[in-house]
N, C-alpha and C positions, 0 to 999 in steps of 0.2 A: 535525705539520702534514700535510693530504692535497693531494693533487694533482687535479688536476679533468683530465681529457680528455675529448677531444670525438670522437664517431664520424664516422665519413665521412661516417653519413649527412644530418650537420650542417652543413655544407661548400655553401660556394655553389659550383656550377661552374665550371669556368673555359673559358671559349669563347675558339677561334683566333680572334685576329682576321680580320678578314674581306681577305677579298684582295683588289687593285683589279683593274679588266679593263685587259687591256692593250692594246685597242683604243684608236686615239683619231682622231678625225676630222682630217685636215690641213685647213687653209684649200681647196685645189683640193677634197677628199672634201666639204667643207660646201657647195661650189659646183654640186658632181654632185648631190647630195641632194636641194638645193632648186631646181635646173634638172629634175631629174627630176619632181619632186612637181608644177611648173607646170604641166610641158607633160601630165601627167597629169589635171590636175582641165581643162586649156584643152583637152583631150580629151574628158574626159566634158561640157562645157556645148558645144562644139561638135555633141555628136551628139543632145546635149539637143534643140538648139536647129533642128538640122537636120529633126525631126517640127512644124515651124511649115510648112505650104504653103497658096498662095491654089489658090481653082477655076477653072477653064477657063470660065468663063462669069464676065462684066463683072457688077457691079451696079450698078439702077438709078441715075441720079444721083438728087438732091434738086433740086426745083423751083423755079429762084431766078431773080431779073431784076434788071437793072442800075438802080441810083439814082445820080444824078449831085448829090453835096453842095453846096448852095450856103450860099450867105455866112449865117454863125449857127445853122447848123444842128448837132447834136450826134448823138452816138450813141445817147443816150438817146431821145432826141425822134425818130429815125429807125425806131427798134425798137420805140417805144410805139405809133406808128404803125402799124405790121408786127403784132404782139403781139394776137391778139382774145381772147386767155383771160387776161390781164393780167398774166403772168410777162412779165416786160420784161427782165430778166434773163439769164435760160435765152436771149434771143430776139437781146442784146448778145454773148452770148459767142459761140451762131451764124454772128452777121457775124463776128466775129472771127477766128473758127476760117475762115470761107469765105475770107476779106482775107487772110491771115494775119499780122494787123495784129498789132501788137508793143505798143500801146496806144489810151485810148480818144478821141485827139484826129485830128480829122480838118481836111482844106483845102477851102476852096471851089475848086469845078470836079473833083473828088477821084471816079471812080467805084468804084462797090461793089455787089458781089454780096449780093443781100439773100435769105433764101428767100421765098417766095409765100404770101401770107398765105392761110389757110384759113380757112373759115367754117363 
């Protein structure tokens, strides 16, 4: 009977296992880390945000006159009114945005800045 063997170069390797780190974050180190990292990025948007500035000169306002709502009148019917290119819309949110009304129901005796209708 023969024997068989095998060369080394047959041989799977055998690798160390891998070592663990022996670092380990305590509850207070995970506290530092992510208190660091806040006030790091609330740094960077803070200086972001700091190249935002108005000019030393006012602008124009927009050209609006007072309408005083009375009884049945609605926002639509007051804007269609205002409105000569017949976006009635664009002309509702306008008042809106000028009022700065919360919605599009209004009260008799109720004033409101409207802009000046152009022609």
């Amino acid at each position: 009977m023969s024997t068989l063997s095998l060369s080394p170069a047959f041989r799977t390797p055998v690798t160390p296992a891998r070592a663990r780190s022996t670092v380990r974050l305590t509850r207070r180190g995970r506290l530092v880390v992510f208190l660091t990292s806040l006030f790091l990025v609330l740094g960077v948007a803070f200086m972001l945000a700091g190249g935002a500035v108005g000019t030393d000169e006012a602008g124009k306002p927009a050209p609006t006159e007072i309408v005083q709502v009375a009884p049945g009148d609605t926002l639509w019917g007051i804007a269609s009114e205002i409105a000569t290119d017949g976006d009635v819309r664009s002309v509702m949110s306008e008042i809106e945005r000028l009022n700065a009304l919360e919605s599009a129901g209004l009260s008799a005796g109720q004033k409101l800045r409207v802009p000046v209708a152009t022609d």
